[in-house]
N, C-alpha and C positions, 0 to 999 in steps of 0.2 A: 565441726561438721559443716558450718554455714560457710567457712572459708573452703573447705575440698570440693564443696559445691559449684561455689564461684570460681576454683580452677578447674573445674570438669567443664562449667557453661563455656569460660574466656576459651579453650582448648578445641572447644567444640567449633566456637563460631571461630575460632585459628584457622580451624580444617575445612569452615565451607570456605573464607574469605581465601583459602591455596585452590579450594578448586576452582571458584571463580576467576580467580587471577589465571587458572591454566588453560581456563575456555577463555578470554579474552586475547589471550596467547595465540593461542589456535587462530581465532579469529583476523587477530593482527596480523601473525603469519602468512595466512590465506589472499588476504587485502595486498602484503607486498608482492607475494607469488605474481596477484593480478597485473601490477607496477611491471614486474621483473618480464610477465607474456609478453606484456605492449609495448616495448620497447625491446625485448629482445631479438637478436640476429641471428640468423643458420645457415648454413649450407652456402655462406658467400649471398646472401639474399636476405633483404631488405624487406621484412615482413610488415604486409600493408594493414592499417589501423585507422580505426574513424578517428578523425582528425580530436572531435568533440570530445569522444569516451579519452582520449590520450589524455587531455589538460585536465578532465575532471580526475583522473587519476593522478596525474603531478599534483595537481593541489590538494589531493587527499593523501596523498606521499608525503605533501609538507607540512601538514598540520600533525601528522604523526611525528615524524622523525626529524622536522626543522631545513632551517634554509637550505643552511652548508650541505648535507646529508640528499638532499635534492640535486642541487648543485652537481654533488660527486656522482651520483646515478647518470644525472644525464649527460656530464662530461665522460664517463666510462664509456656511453652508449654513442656519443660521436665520437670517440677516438676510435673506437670498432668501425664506424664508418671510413672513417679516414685511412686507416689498414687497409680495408676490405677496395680500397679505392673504387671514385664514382664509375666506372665502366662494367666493371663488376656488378653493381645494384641491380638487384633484377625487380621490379615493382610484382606483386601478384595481385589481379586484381580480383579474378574469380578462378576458383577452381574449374575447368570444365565438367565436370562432375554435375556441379551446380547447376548449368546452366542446363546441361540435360536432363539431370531431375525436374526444374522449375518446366520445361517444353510437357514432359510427362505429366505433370501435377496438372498442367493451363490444359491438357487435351482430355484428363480425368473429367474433369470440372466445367468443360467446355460450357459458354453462355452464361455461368452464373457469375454474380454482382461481386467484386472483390474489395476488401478491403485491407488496406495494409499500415499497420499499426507501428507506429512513431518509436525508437527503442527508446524509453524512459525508467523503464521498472523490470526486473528480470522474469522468468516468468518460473522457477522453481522457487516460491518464495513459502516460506514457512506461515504466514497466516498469509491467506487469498485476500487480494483488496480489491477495486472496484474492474482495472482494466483486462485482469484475470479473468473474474466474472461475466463480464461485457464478452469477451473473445470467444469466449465457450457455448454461450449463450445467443451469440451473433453466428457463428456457427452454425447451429439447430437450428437455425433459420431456411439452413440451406446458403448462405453466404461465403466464398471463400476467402477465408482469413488468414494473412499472415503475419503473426505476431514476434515484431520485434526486440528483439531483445538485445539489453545492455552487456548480458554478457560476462559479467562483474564473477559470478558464483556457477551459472549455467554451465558455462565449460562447454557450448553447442558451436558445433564446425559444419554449417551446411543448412541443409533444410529436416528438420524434424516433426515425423507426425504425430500430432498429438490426438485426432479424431479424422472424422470422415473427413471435415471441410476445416480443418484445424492444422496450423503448420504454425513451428516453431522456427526462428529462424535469428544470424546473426550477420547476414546479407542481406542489409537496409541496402546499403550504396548500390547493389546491382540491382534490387530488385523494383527499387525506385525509376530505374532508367528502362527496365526492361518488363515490366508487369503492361497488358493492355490498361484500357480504360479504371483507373478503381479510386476506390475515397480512400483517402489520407487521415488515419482515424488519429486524434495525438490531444494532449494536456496541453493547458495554459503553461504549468509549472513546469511542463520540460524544457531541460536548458539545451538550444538544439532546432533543425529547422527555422533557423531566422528567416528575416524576410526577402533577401534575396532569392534564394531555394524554394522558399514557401511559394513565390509569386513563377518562378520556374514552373515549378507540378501543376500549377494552375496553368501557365500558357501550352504545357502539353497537354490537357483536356481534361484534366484529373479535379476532381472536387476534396472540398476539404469537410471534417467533421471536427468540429471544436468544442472539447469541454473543459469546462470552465468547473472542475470540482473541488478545487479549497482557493483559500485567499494567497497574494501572492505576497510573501509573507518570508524575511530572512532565516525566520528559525527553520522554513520548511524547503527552501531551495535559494540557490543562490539568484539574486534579484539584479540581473547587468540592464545594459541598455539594449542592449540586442533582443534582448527577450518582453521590454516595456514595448518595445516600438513595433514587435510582430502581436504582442497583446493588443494595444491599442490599432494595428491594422485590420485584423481581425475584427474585431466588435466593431467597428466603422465601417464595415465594409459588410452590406445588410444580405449580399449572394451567400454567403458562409454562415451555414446552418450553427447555431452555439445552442450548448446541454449545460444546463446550471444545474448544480444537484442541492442547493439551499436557498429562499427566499432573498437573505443578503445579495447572494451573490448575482440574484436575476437582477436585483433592482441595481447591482453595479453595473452590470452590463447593458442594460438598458439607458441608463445616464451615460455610459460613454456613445453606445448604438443611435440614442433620442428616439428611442422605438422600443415596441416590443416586438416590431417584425423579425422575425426566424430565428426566436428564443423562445427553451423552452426549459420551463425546472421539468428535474426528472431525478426525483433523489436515489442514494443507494440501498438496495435491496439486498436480499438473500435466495440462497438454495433451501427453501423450509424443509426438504427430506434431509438433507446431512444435519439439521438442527434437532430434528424435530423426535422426542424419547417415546420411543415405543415400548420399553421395557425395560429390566434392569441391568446396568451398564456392570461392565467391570469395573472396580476403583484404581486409579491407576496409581504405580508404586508411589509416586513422589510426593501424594499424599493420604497413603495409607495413613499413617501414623495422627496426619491431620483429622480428617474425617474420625478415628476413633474415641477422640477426645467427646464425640457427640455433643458437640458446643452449635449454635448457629454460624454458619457459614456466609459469608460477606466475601463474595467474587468481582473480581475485576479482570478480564486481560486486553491489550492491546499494547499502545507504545504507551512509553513512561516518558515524559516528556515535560518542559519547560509550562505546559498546559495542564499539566495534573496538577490536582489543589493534594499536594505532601503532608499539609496541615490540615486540611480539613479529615484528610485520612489517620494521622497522629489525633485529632481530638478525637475520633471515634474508638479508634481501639484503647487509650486511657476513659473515656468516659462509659466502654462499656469491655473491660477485662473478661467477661464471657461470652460472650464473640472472638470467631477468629476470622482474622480477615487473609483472605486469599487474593497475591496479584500477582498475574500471569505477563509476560511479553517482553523486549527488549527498551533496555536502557538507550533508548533514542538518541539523548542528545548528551550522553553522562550525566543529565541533572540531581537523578534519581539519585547516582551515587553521594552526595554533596548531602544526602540526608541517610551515607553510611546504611544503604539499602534496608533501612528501617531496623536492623542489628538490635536495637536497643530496645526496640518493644517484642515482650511475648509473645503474645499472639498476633503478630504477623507475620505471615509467610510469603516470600518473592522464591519463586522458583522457575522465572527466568523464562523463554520462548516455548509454546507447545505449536507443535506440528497443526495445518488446519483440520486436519479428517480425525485429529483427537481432542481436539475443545468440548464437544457431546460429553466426554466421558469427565471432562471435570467439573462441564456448567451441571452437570448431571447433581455433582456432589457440594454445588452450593442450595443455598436455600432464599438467596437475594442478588442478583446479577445489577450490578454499578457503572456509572460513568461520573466518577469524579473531577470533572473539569473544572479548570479556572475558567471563569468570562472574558474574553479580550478578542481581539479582531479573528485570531484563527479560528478558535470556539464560537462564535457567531456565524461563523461558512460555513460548519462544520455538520453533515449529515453522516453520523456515524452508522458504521455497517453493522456493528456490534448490538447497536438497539434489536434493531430488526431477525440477527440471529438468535439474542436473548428473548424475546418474543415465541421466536417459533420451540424454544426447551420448555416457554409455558411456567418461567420463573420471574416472580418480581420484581420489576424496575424500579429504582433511584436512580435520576440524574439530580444535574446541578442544573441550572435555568437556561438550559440551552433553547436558543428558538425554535432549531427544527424536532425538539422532541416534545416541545409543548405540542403538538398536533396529535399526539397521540394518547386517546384515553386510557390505555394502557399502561401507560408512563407515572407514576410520581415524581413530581418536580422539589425539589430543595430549595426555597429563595434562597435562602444562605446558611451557614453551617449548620445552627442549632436546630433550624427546620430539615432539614436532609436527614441529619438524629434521626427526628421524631420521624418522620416518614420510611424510613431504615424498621422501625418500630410498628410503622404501620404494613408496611409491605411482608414482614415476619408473620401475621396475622393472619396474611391473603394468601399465605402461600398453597394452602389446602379449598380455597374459594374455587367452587367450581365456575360461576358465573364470571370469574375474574378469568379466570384459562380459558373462558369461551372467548371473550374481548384478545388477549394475547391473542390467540388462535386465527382471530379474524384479522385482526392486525398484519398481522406473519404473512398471512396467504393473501393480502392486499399487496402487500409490497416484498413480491420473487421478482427474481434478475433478469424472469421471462418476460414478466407484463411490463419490466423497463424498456429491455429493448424492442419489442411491441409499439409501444408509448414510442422512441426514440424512431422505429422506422417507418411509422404511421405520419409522424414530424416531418420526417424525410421527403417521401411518398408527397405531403400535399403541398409542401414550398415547390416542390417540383413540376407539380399538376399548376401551381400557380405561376411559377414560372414560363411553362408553355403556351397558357392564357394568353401571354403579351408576346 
């Protein structure tokens, strides 16, 4: 019997490790599709591409598929040039379409403050992060925003609206040259807008907004010179309002600025209504079966990453086999895999990226919400969005000894593994604590993505008022 057992388990995890394998599939496929847009030719016409998104796609083309295989892509795509002979090429640079939509959109909007967002991140992304938030939020302001997007998954051709004063868009290059007066909202970590460009939009009257929200850091973007030299001009340069979202990071910025003139931390917050449980949720399929076991539940999701402590999560589910631990989100950098996506222990379960408007429904069905991080230079920038969601579900917190979450009484800290246990122990206790859901509760509603950019335009506002001073 013990052995039909252990061929039903191996059989079992056969068939998740094919399905995994055919959503990686998927995934990969989709990634070349991307490869195969930006360089492909039609109609005798030479389809125009941000220069930038081009190479980050070749070299994400080559760490998949290898040199030669690169090589052969982009040789097939000049030889098509070379057919199609240069008199032929027709450059496209805007649809007019475009440009008569943007004249409509400028006359809708007329007089209000624009701001036009850097494409670094797409903007249908399966969990929301901070520049999503920020766009939406900048919006309701009354601001019009055009958020740019990389485009990667989007699939968006033109200008799309996403709310009143909310526009999507993959017409960075036009609408950079042809937007009136607006701020240039954009990341430290996007690889993009170097300083040439960057001091361009400045000499056409354009103001910049710079934030500074993780460390710049190889595992998290690729680190060239072009992007050291527009950092380091930026914080040197005291007219260029900068947004630190972690103490680290202010005090970096501050040591390259020799100021704290027009820096301001302003960490990441939340939507506390899409968080926040008013009643009983539906359990959703992928862990019916979990939640029945009636074990305590031990949640995590976000990236799975070079920054997750894998062991300190292995000591927990061996030191307490009644518990199950639940981890949600994408295999970031493959690391996760490398520990055989936890395969070998019971009770844990990875079940891979949920949608944002459905995390309610799983934080729902734990009974202790986690941030297992390692300590290292990224985790010390690092003001997780995820605290502040898990807050407003009103469930108890375990981190690991991250700075920015020592600020919150809310929070239980782990100095190191054996302490995180015990605390994991203690937070199981709290969960029914009313007085402890009042602290979350106040927490939560201290830090929405309103009262950020609030904070961020009040920032704005009085460098400005102090600017006219002189």
């Amino acid at each position: 019997m013990e052995i039909l057992e252990k061929i039903q388990k191996l059989e079992e995890q056969i068939g998740e490790l094919k399905r995994e394998n055919k959503i990686l599939k998927e995934r990969l496929d989709a990634r070349n599709e991307d490869f195969d847009y930006a360089i492909k030719y039609y109609n005798g016409e030479l389809e125009k591409i941000n220069f930038e998104r081009f190479a980050r796609l070749c070299y994400q083309y080559c760490r998949r598929n290898g040199v030669i295989k690169t090589l052969g892509k982009l040789f097939q795509c000049m030889w098509k040039v070379c057919i199609i002979g240069v008199k032929k090429v027709k450059r496209k640079v805007v649809k007019p379409a475009y440009a008569k939509e943007l004249k409509k959109i400028l006359r809708t909007h007329k007089e209000k403050k624009i701001m036009l967002f850097y494409p670094g991140y797409d903007w249908y992304m399966k969990m929301y992060q901070r520049p999503q938030h920020m766009a939406i939020h900048f919006a309701e302001k009354d601001i019009l925003f055009f958020y740019c997007t990389m485009n990667i998954n989007d699939k968006i051709d033109g200008i799309k609206q996403i709310s009143e004063n909310l526009y999507v868009t993959n017409q960075y290059d036009y609408l950079k040259k042809h937007l009136p007066k607006y701020t240039l909202y954009m990341c430290a970590n996007m690889n993009g807008c170097f300083l040439k460009e960057l001091k361009d939009i400045q000499k056409r009257g354009n103001d910049i907004l710079y934030e500074y929200i993780d460390d710049l850091h190889e595992d998290l973007t690729e680190i060239s010179n072009d992007l050291l030299e527009r950092h380091n001009y930026v914080l040197k340069n005291i007219e260029i309002p900068v947004v630190t979202t972690a103490q680290h990071l202010f005090k970096k910025a501050s040591k390259i600025r020799k100021s704290e003139n027009n820096i301001i931390l302003s960490t990441n917050g939340v939507v506390y209504e899409d968080f926040h449980i008013t009643g009983k949720l539906a359990i959703p399929d992928k862990i019916k079966s979990i939640v029945k076991e009636k074990k305590p539940i031990i949640g995590y999701y976000g990236a799975l990453a070079k920054w997750f402590d894998y062991e300190l999560v292995e000591k927990i589910a061996k030191q307490h086999p009644e518990w199950n631990i639940l981890l949600i989100g994408i295999d970031y950098d493959k690391e996760f895999a490398k520990y055989n996506y936890f395969n070998y222990l019971s009770n844990v379960y990875y079940i891979g990226p949920v949608e944002y408007k459905e995390l309610i429904k799983y934080g729902a069905c734990c009974d202790v919400l986690t941030i297992p991080f390692r300590i290292n230079e990224i985790t010390l920038s690092t003001s997780p969005v995820k605290v502040f969601e898990y807050m407003s579900m009103e469930k108890p917190i375990v981190t690991t000894d991250l700075p920015e979450c020592r600020k919150y009484k809310s929070v239980l800290i782990g100095k190191n593994h054996e302490d995180f246990i015990k605390k994991l122990e203690v937070a199981l206790e709290k969960k029914n604590d009313t007085d402890y859901k009042k602290i979350l509760c106040h927490e939560a509603k201290s830090n929405t993505w309103e009262s950020k950019v609030d904070e961020i335009l009040n920032f704005i506002t009085e460098e400005e008022k102090d600017e006219k001073k002189f």
